[in-house]
N, C-alpha and C positions, 0 to 999 in steps of 0.2 A: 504494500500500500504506500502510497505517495506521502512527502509529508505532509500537501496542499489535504490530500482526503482524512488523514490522520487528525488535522487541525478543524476540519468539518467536521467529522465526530466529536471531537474535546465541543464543540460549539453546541452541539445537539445534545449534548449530556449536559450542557452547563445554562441551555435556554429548560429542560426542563426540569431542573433545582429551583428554578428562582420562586416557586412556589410555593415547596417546601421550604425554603430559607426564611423566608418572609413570615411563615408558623414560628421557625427554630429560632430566628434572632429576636422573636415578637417586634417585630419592626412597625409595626403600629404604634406601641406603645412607647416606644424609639422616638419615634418621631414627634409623637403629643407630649413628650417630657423635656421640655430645654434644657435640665439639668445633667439629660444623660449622653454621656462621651463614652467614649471606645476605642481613644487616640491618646491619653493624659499619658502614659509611659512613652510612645513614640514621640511626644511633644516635648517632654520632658529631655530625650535623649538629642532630639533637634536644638534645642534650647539655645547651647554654645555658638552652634555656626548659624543665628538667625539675627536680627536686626533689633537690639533690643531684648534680646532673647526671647520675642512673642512671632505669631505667626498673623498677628493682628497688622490691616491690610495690605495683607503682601497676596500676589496671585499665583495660585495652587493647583497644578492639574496633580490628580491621581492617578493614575495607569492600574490596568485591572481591579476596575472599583467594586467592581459585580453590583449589588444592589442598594447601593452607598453609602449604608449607614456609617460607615468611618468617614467616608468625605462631608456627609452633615456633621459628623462631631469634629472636622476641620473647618467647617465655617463658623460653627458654634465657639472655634477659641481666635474667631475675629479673621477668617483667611477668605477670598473671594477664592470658590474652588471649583475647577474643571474636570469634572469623573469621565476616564473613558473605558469601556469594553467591548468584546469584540461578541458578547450575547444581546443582542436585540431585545428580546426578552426581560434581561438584568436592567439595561437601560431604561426601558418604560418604568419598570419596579421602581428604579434610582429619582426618574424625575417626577413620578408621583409621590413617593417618599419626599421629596426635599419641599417640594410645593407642599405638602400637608405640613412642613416641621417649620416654614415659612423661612429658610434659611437664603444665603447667598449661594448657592451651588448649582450645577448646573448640569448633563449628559451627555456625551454625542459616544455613536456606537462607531469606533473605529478600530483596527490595532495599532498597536503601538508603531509601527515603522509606519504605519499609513499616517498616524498622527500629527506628525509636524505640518503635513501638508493639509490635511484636514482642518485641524484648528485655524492655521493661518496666522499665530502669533507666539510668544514665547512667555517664560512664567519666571517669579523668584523663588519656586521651588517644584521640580518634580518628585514624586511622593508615591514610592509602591511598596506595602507590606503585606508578611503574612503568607504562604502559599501560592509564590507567586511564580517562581523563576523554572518549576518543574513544566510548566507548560508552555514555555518557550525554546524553539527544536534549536535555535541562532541567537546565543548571545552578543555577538558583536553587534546585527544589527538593529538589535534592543538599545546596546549602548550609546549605538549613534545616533536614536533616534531620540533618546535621552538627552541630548549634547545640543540637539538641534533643538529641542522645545525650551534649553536653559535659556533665561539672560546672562548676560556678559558679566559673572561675578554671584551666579547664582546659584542653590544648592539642588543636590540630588541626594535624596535621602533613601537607601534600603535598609527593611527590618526584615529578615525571613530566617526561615529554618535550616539550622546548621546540616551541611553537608552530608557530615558523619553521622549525625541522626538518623540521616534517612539507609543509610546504607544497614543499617540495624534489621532484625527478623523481626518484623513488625504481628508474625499469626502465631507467637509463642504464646502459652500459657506457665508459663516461672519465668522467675525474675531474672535470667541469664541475659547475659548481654550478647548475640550473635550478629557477626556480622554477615550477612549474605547479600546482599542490595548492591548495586556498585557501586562505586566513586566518581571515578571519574567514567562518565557519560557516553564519547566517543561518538556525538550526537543520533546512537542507537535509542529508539524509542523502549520503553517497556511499555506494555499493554495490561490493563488489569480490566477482569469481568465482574467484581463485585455486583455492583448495581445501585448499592447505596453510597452515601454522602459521608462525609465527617460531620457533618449537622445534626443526619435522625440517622433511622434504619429504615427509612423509606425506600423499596424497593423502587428503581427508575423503569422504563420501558427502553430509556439510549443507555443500555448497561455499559456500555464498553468505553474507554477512557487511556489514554497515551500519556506520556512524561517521560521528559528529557531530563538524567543527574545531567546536576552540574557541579564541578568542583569548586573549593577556592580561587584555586589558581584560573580556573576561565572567568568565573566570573571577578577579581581583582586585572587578571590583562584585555577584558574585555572594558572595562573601565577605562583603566590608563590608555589602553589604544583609540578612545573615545578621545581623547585628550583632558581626560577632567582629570582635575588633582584631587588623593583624598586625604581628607583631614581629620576623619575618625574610625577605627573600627573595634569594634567591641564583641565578646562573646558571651552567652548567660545562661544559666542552669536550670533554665523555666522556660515553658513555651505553651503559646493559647490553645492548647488542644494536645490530645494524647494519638502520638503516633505511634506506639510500643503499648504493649499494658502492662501495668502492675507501677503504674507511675501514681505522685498522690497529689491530691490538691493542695496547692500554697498561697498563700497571697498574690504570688509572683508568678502562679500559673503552674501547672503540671510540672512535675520533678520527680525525678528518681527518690525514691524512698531514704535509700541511702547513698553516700558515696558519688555524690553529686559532683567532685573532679574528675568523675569517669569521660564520660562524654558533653561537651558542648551541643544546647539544646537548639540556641537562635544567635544568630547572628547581627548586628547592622553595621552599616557604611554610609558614612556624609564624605561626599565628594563634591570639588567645587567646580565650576566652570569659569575657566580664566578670561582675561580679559583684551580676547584678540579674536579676530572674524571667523563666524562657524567655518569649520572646511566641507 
């Protein structure tokens, strides 16, 4: 199968979550709460490389926003925000949501390398977390398209899950730690039939679903050859959702029980974009 047809299935599996999501996140109730965010740690960790340290009016596209409840709880801490995804579906969800939450945010259904030329302008920060980077087959041309939608001095910020996490046996029952998953990628698809989500166990009808590892290494030279400079990377023992089991609940998100210097859970990266004409 093609990567082009591979990327249409990921698309058909992910137009019909967005309904399911929309139960799982209670995004209703999301949305009639002003008080409630979904971003205070990723804002938190933006802080240093922001203007003020606030994200207050500065212009903010999301990249893979899906249904946008984290792009409203980026408007909500003051940012004009631009969600884009490549699910039709998610998009409608997104701009119904932001219109009900009455926030400044916005939708267009595009991907990411289509984006620059889509939008038609640039941002002081792009902003993608969270299970994002498995479903892209070409990180370079992510990075460039990253590069192209910065302003001249602006940030690019990624939160996602650590590499080595994933390469973990994610269908054990003990608490052993196996490694079986790849590492590094070799831009070889895996294919998985489950049929359900990380949200429910709602069984889908587009069961089937593709993901590209990536490693550190592609994605830190996929950056740098983007030309952006980076100025933070960090690694942390907790992550929004259990992709192992026998993990426990923390403040900080899902962790290992014990022995939490084992494995790095999540990752992020603030990189800049300098101050010299897109190439």
């Amino acid at each position: 199968m093609s990567t082009h047809d591979q990327i249409e299935t990921n698309r058909a599996n992910w137009d019909e979550r967005v309904s399911d999501h929309l139960v799982a996140y209670k995004a209703a109730a999301f949305a009639d709460d002003p008080s409630a965010n979904r971003v205070l740690f990723e804002a938190k960790v933006m802080a240093p490389h922001l203007p003020d340290g606030s994200l207050t009016g500065l212009d903010v596209v999301h990249l893979q926003c899906h249904i946008g409840v984290d792009s409203i709880s980026l408007a909500r801490l003051g940012a004009r925000v631009v969600g884009t995804d490549f699910s039709g579906d998610a998009i409608a969800a997104a701009n119904s949501l932001a219109a009900r939450a009455g926030v400044d945010a916005s939708f267009v259904q595009t991907s990411n390398e289509d984006a620059p030329d889509e939008l038609g302008r640039q941002f002081d920060v792009v902003y993608t977390t969270v299970g994002v980077l498995a479903w892209l087959p070409d990180l370079t041309t992510w990075a460039r398209a990253v590069e192209r939608l910065l302003k001249p001095g602006g940030l690019f910020f990624l939160y996602e899950a650590h590499p080595m996490v994933m390469t973990l046996q994610y269908d054990r029952q003990d608490t052993a730690l196996v490694v079986t998953e790849p590492y590094f990628g070799a831009g070889e698809a895996q294919r998985f039939d489950s049929g359900t989500t990380y949200a429910s166990e709602t069984l889908l009808t587009n069961r089937t679903t593709y993901e590209w590892p990536h490693s550190l290494d592609e994605i830190f030279t996929s950056i740098l050859a983007a030309g952006l400079q980076i100025e933070a990377f960090h690694e942390y023992t907790a992550m929004p959702w259990e992709p192992i089991p026998n993990l426990v609940k923390t403040p900080a998100g899902y962790a290992l029980a014990d022995g939490n210097e084992r494995v790095p859970m999540m990752f992020s990266i603030a990189a800049r974009k300098q101050h010299h004409p897109s190439r």
